[in-house]
N, C-alpha and C positions, 0 to 999 in steps of 0.2 A: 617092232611090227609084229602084230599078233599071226598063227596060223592061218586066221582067214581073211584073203587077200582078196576079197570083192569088197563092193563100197563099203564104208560104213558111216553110221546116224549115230552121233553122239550126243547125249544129253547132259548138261550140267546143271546142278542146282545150288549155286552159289551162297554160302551164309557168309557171316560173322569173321570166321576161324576155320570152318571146315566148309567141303564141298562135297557132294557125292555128283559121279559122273556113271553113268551107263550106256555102253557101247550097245551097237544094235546091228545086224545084217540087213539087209533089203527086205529079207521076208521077214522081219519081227523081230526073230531070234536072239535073244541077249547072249553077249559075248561075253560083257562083264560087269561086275555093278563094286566099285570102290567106293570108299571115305580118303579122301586126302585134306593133308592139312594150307592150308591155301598159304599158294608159296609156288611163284613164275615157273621155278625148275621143277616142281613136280609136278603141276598140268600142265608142262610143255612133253615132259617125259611121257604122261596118257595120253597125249594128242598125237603123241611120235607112232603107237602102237597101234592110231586107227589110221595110220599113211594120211600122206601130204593131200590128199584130195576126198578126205573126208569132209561131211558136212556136221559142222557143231550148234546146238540152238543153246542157250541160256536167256535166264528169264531178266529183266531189264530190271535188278533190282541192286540193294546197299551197296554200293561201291564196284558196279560190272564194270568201269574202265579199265582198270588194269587188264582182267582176263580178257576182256575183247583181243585187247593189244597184242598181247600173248598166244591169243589161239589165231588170230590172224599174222602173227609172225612167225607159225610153225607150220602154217601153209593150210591151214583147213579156211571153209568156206562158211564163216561165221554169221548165226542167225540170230537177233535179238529179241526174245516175246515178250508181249507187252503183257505187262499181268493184271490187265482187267479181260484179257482173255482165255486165261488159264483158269479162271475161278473156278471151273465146273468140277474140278478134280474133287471139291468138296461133297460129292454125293454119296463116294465110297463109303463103308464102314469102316472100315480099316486104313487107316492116312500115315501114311510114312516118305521119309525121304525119297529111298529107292523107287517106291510108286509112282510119286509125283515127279521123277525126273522119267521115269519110263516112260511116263505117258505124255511128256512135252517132247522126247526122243519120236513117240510113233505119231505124233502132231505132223513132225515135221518130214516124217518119212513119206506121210501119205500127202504135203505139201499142203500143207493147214494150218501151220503155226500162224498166230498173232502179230503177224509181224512189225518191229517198229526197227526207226531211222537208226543205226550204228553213227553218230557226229564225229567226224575226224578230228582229230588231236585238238587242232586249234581251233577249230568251234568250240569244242569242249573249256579249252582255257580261255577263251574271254566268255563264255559263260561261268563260269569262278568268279572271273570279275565280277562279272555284274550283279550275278544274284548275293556275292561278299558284302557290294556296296547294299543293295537294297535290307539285307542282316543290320549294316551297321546304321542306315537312316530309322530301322524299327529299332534299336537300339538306342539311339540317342532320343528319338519317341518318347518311348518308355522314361529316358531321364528325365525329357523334359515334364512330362507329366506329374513325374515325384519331386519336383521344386515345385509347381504349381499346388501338390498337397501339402509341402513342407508350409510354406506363404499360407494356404488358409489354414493350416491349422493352428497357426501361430498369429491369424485374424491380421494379417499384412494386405494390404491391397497396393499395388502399383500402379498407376497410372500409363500406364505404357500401350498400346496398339500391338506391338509387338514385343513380348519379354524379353527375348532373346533376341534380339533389334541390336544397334549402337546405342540409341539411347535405353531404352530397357533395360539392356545389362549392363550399363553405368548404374542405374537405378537400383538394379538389383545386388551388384556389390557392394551398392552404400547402406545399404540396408541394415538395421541393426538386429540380430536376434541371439535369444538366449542361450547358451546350452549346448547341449544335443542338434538341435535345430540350426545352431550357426554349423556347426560340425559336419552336420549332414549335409547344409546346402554347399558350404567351401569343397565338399567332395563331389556333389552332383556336376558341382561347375566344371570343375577338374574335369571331371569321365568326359562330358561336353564337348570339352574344349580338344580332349584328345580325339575324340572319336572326328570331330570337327578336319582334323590332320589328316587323319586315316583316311576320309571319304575325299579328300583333296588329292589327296596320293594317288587312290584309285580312278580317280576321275581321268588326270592324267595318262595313267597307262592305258583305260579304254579309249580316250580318246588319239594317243598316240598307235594302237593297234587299228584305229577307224580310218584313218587318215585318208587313205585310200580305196575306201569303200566308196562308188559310186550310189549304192542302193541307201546307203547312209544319211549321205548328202541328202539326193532326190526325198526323200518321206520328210524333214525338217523344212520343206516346202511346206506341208501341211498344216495348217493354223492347230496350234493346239502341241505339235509336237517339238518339240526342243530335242538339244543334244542325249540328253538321259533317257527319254523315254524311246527315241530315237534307236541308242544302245543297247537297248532292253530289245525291243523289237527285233533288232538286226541278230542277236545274240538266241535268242530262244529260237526264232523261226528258220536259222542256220541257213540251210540250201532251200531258197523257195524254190527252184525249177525241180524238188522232190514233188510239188503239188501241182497238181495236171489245170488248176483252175483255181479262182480268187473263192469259190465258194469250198473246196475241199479246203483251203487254209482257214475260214472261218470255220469249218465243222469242227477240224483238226482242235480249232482254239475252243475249241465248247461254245462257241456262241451261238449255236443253232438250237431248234429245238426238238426236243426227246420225237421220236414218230414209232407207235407202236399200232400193229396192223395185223388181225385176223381172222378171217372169213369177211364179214360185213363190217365189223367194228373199227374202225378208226382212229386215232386219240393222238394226239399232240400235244405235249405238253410245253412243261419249262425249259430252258437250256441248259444242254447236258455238264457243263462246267466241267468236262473229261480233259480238255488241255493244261495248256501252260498256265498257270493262275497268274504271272506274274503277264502275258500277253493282254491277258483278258485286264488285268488291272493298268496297263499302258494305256489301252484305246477305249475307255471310260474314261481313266482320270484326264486323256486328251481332252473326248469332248467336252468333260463339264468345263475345261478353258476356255477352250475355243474350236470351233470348225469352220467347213467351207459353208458358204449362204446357201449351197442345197444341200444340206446335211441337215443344215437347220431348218429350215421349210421343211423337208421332209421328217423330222423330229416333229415339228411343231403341227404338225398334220394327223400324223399319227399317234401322238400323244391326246388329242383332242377327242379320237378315236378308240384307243386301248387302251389309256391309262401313259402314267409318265414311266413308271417302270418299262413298261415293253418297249415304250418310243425310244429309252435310255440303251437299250439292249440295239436296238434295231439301227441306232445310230452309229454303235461302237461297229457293228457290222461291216455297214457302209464304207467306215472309215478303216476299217482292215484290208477292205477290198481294194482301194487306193493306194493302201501302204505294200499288197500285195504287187501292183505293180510298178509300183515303186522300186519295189526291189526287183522286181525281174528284169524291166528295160531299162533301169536308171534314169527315168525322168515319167513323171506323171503328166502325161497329155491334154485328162480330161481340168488339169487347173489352167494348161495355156486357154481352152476352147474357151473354160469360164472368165477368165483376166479379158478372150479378143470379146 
């Protein structure tokens, strides 16, 4: 515990390897400005020196789980800034560590920090899951793409609907090629086949972690949405009763649009794409499956009107807004109204 025993503002600025932390008093005053090398017991030891009821902010970046953890099991009162609203620090001349934790410390003193959602442990771990799985389906992507260039480059055409089908990949291990070319595709296949396991495996533990999700259930109501995207949904958007309304979960997702306003001028643009990218990619690739018949009327309406893009955007919206509460009361009401 340091000599001065009124509150204190701590700031942290978490890298790589190192961290620099700057203590602060009420009125501004820096107590102290270190480098430590990142490692539990050493900022649990700085956290010990600003007392158990200090407030700590760190900015929401490379790997902040651990120290969350750590500053909230030393008893302080943990703030996470989002860092698309820290950016302004860049106007200074002079830009340094120590600076830039100073002034996310007097952010929060004056009760201004950027604040975003701290997710508890196991939100956090089935978000591993999921976004692992989504790594390894753009992973096996990627391979299948480079069989498909192996085949024309080597002028093969298969006859197949689906390559990588029962039939297809019968087809395509009978296949005869030269070289290099057989070499490569016998190992493409392999990677495949494994990653094939991999995403099996994970399936399973997300979906044994869900089992009990009633907000889970209720959204797979939703034409369009299956167990995966389902996952995806439940996993990113973590606690929806954090969001006071189905429209701050869409803002949250970026799917609204930009609004810049001053004096007379007005301007609206595109949507801000500030969220989960992997949200905003659920409730797209939903629609284009499938939705509820007002989803689509009102798609089809305002596509006729703005174009298919905005109707595409306007749709996913919509269909957030349901999933929102979906997750909140565990059953969507407005699909019974539409089924009586």
């Amino acid at each position: 515990m340091s000599e001065y025993d009124g509150h204190q503002y701590v700031g942290v600025d978490l890298h790589r390897r190192w961290s620099v932390i700057v203590r602060q008093t009420e009125d501004g005053v820096q107590l102290s400005a270190v480098r430590i090398l990142n490692d539990p017991v050493a900022l649990g030891l700085q956290i010990e020196q600003a007392g158990r009821d200090s407030e700590v902010v760190l900015e929401a970046t490379y790997g902040w789980y651990w120290a969350a953890d750590v500053l909230q099991a030393a008893g302080a009162r943990v703030h996470l800034a989002h860092p698309l609203g820290v950016t302004g620090f860049a106007y200074r001349r002079v830009k340094n560590d120590i600076r830039d934790v100073a002034d996310l410390a007097d952010l929060l003193r004056m009760g201004r920090p950027p604040e975003a959602w701290i997710a508890p442990p196991q939100v956090r771990e089935l978000r591993e899951l999921v976004r692992y799985r989504a790594k390894l389906v753009a992973l096996r992507s990627g391979l299948k793409a480079q069989v498909h260039a192996v085949l024309a480059k080597a002028g093969v055409l298969i006859p197949a609907s689906d390559l990588f089908g029962t039939d297809g990949r019968a087809r395509l291990e009978q296949t005869s090629l030269a070289g290099p070319y057989a070499q490569r595709l016998a190992l493409l296949l392999k990677l495949i086949d494994g990653l094939d396991a991999e995403e099996t495996l994970f399936n399973g533990r997300i979906t044994e972690r869900l089992r009990h999700h009633a907000g889970y259930r209720a959204i797979q109501q939703l034409p369009g949405i299956g167990s995966t995207l389902a996952a995806v949904l439940v996993a990113e958007i973590g606690d929806v009763h954090r969001f006071a309304s189905a429209e701050r979960l869409c803002s949250w997702a970026g799917l609204t649009p930009r609004h810049y306003e001053s004096d007379t001028v007005v301007r609206r643009g595109h949507v801000t794409k500030q969220g989960s990218k992997l949200v905003r990619w659920a409730v797209v690739e939903a629609i284009q499956r499938k939705t509820t018949p007002k989803i689509t009327e009102d798609r089809a309406r305002i596509e006729a009107r703005r174009g298919r893009n905005i109707a595409k955007i306007a749709a996913a919206r919509k269909l957030l807004t349901l999933v929102y509460y979906g997750l909140r009361d565990g059953e969507i009401r407005a699909l019974a109204r539409q089924a009586a």
